[in-house]
C-alpha positions in Angstrom: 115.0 191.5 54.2 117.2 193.8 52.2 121.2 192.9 52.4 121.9 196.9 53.5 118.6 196.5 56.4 120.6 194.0 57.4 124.1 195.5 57.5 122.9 198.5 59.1 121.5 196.3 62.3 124.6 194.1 62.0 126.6 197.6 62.6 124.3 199.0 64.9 124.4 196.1 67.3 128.4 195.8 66.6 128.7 199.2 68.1 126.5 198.8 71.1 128.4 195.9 71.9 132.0 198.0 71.3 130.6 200.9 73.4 129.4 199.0 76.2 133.0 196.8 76.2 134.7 199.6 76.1 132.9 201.1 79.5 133.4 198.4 81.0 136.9 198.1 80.5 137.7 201.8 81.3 135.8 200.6 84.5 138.3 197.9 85.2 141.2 200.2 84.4 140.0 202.5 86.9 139.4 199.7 89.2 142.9 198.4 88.3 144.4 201.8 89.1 143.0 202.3 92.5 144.3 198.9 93.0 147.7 199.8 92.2 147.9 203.1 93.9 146.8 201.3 97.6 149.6 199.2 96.8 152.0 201.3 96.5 151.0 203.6 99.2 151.5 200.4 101.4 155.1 199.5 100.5 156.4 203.0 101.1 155.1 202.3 104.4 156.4 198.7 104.6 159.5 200.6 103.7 159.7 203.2 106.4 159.2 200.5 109.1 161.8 198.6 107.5 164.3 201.5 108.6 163.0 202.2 111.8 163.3 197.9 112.3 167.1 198.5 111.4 167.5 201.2 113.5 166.3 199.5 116.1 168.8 196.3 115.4 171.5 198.4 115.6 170.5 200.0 118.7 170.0 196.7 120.3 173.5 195.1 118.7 175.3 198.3 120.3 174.0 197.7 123.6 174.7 193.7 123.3 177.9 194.6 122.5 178.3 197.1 125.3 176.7 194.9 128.1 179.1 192.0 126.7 182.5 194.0 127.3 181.0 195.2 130.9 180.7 191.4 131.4 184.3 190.2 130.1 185.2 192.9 132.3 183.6 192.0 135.1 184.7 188.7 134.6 188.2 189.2 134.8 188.0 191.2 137.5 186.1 188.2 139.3 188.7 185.4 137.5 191.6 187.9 139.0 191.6 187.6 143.1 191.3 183.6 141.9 194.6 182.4 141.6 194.6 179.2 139.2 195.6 175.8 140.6 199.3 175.0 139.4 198.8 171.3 137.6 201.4 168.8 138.6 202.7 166.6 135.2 202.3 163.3 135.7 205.9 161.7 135.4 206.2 158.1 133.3 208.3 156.1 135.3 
């Protein structure tokens, strides 16, 4: 076989091979694209539910905080008809 026969296949099969690689990775890319979008799309909405999850804590720490001062306050209005025992020292004779 002739030396420039055989260059010419060596090229010809080198190219095939480089044009079908090639498809294949612009096929991943796309793939790998896609991927990346979804992604993203999902954290902006792990992100909005994160603020409405802290608007919510909020909310519930401003009503804790509420209920507790009706409590003290019911408390001391309970604690106030009680008059507290008067505690005798114990002399050391």
């Amino acid at each position: 076989m002739d030396d420039f026969l055989k260059m010419d296949i060596f090229f010809g099969v080198t190219s095939v091979a480089v044009v079908v690689v090639s498809v294949l990775l612009v096929m991943v890319l796309i793939r790998l694209l896609r991927i990346l979008k979804t992604v993203d799309e999902v954290s902006e909405i792990v992100q909005e539910e994160a603020k409405e999850i802290r608007d919510d804590i909020r909310e519930v720490r401003a009503n804790v905080k509420a209920e507790a001062v009706k409590a003290g306050q019911l408390l001391s209005l309970l604690t106030g008809f009680v008059k507290p025992k008067s505690r005798r020292k114990k002399s050391s004779s």
